[in-house]
Steps between C-alpha positions, in 0.01 A plus 500: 500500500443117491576319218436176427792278301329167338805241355589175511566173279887528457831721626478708206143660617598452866852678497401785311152561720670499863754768333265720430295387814840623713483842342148600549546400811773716546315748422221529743277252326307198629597186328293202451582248297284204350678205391402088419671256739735368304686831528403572850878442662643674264270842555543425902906535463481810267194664624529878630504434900148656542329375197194264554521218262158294369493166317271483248403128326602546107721313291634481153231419209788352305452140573382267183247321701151691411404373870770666644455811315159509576628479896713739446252734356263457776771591781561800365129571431460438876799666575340829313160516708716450819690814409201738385331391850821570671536820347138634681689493841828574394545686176828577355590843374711328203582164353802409296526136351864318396300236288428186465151301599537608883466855390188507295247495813625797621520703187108377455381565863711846443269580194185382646542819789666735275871468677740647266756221369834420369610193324865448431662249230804341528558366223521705088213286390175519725393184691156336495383631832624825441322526134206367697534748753556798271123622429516600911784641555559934523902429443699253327871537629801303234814360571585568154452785296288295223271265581375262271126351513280718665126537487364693149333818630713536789345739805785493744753714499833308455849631712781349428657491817790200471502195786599534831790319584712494826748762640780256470409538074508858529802587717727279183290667250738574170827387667744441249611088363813364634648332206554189726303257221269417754166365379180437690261257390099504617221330401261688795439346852353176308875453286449472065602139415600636128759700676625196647529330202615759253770741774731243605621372183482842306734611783729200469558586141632822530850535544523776754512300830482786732171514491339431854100385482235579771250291381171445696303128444276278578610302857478226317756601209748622716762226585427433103650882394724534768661131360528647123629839615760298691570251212552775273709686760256803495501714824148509582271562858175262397206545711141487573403828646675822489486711827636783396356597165587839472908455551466161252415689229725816579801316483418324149624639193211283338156411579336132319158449624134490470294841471249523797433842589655511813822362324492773226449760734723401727814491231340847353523679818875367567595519088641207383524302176275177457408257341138412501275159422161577533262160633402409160122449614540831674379856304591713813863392454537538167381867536704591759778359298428698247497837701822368593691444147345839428650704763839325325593313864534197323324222298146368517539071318238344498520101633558309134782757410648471828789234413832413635698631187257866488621510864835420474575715224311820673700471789801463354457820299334664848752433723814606252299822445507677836378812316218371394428337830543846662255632241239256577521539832434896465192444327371258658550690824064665567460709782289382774295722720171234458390503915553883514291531153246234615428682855487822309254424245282322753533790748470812304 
C-alpha cells in the first residue's frame, strides 16, 4: 500500500510522523513523506531508508504581519494545486497528517480525489490547522483521551491513539523513582526564562541540600545558573541541550517544566511526578496540563501563581513524602502503544 505522511513546522509533528513512517514501513508499506524545508534535515536523518521524501512550500499563518499572512496563505494555496496535480500520476492509497500548516495541502488534495485520511493531534486542545483541516478528514487520531475545541458537528471519527514517542521512552516505561532527590528542570528545546528566575532560589531555600538539579537553559543563561547553583553550593549539571532525554527524566524523582506535548507524553509513558507551567499565551499547554493534574501525576500552575515561596514549599513537602512521590509517579505512568495504534488504524 502507499501511503503518503504530510508534517512539518516543528520536532513535535516531525518526531512523531517518521515513527509511525518506520512502522508502516515495516510493514510492507510504501512511505512517502511530504514535509516544508525548514524540517527537511530532520525527515532526511529519521526517514525509513526507502521512503521518498517531497518538499512542499507552506509555512506558518501565525505571523502578525497581514502581508506575511497573506504569503503564507498563498504558499500553501499553491502548495494544494501542486499536490491534487501530483496526485493524477501518482495517487496515494492513504494519507495521514501530524499537523500543523505543512499538512493541510495534503489533507485537501487527499479530499479533492477521495483518498481516505487520517489527521492526528498532538496536543489535548486542537490546533488551528487541524480545526481547519477537520471538515476533510475520515479519522481524527488523539494523543489524549479528551480533546478540547473541535469543530461543532463533527464527521470524523476520532481514535484516541496516544503519541508516538521513541523506543528509548518505552523500554524505561513505569520504572520505579530512586529516592536520590534528583530534580530535572526543562523549559523545552527553546529553555522557560520563568524557570530560570523562579527554580534557583526556591531551591536555595530549602534546607535539604541533597538535592542534585538537571536543569536545561537558555545558552545564554548558563554560566549565570551554573554560578548561583555554585554560590549556593547546590549540586547541579546546567545545560543547553539534553542528549539523552529518555534516561534524564528516568533518573529524576521530580519533573519542573513546561507542558508541550511531546514533554507530557514523554514523562506519561516513563511515569513520573511533575510539575507543569503552561506558556501563558499558549491554550495547547494549558490543556495538556490539565490532562496531566487529572491523571493525579502532578500539578498543572499556571505562570502568575508560579512563585518562589509556592515552589519552595511544594517541594519541600514532595521530596519528604516519598509515598506520595511514588504515588504520583504510578498515575502518572499512561501506556504507550501510539505507532502500533497509529499504523493499525491507518491500515485496517
Amino acid at each position: 500500500m502507499k501511503i503518503w505522511i504530510a508534517t512539518g513546522g516543528t520536532g513535535g509533528h516531525v518526531f512523531p510522523a517518521l515513527a509511525v513512517a518506520q512502522e508502516l514501513s515495516l510493514r510492507g508499506n510504501k512511505i512517502i513523506i511530504s514535509c516544508d524545508k525548514r524540517v527537511a534535515d530532520m525527515v532526511a536523518k529519521g526517514a525509513p531508508k526507502n521512503a521518498k521524501i517531497v518538499h512542499i512550500w507552506a509555512s506558518g499563518v501565525g505571523a502578525k504581519s497581514k502581508t506575511n499572512q497573506i504569503a503564507s496563505l498563498f504558499k500553501i494555496g499553491v502548495s494544494a494545486l501542486w499536490l491534487i496535480l501530483r496526485f493524477v500520476f501518482s495517487r496515494p492509497a492513504r494519507v495521514v497528517a501530524f499537523g500543523g500548516y505543512a499538512s493541510v495541502p495534503a489533507v485537501f488534495a487527499a479530499h479533492i480525489w477521495r483518498i481516505p485520511t487520517f489527521l492526528h493531534e498532538q496536543n489535548a486542545a486542537i490546533g488551528r490547522a487541524n480545526k481547519f483541516s477537520m471538515r476533510w478528514v475520515k479519522t481524527l487520531m488523539t494523543s489524549f483521551d479528551n480533546v478540547s475545541g473541535l469543530p461543532q458537528n463533527v464527521r470524523a471519527k476520532i481514535v484516541y491513539t496516544g503519541l508516538p514517542v521513541r523506543e528509548d521512552f518505552i523500554t524505561h516505561a513505569g520504572t520505579p523513582l530512586k529516592h536520590e532527590s534528583k530534580i530535572f528542570v526543562t523549559g523545552g528545546s527553546l529553555g522557560a526564562q520563568i524557570l530560570d528566575d523562579i527554580v534557583p532560589p526556591a531551591i536555595a531555600a530549602l534546607k535539604n541540600k541533597k538535592i542534585f538539579i538537571t536543569h536545561q537553559t537558555r545558552p545564554e543563561n548558563v554560566a549565570r545558573l551554573q554560578k548561583f547553583y555554585a554560590d549556593n553550593k547546590i549540586r547541579a549539571n546546567v545545560l543547553s541541550f539534553v542528549h539523552d532525554m529518555a534516561d534524564t527524566i528516568t533518573s529524576a524523582d521530580l519533573i519542573i517544566g513546561r507542558s508541550g506535548a511531546s514533554t507530557v507524553i514523554e514523562i506519561e509513558t516513563i511515569g513520573r511526578p511533575a510539575i507543569l507551567v503552561p506558556l501563558a499565551i499558549n491554550p495547547d499547554q494549558a490543556a495538556n496540563a490539565a490532562s496531566f493534574e487529572k491523571l493525579g501525576g502532578g500539578f498543572a500552575v499556571e505562570q502568575s501563581k508560579f512563585t518562589e515561596k509556592w515552589l519552595s514549599a511544594t517541594l519541600s513537602e514532595l521530596l519528604s513524602n516519598p509515598s506520595r512521590l511514588d504515588k504520583m509517579a504510578q498515575k502518572a505512568c499512561v501506556e504507550n502503544n501510539a505507532v502500533q495504534k497509529i499504523a493499525d488504524t491507518v491500515t485496517k
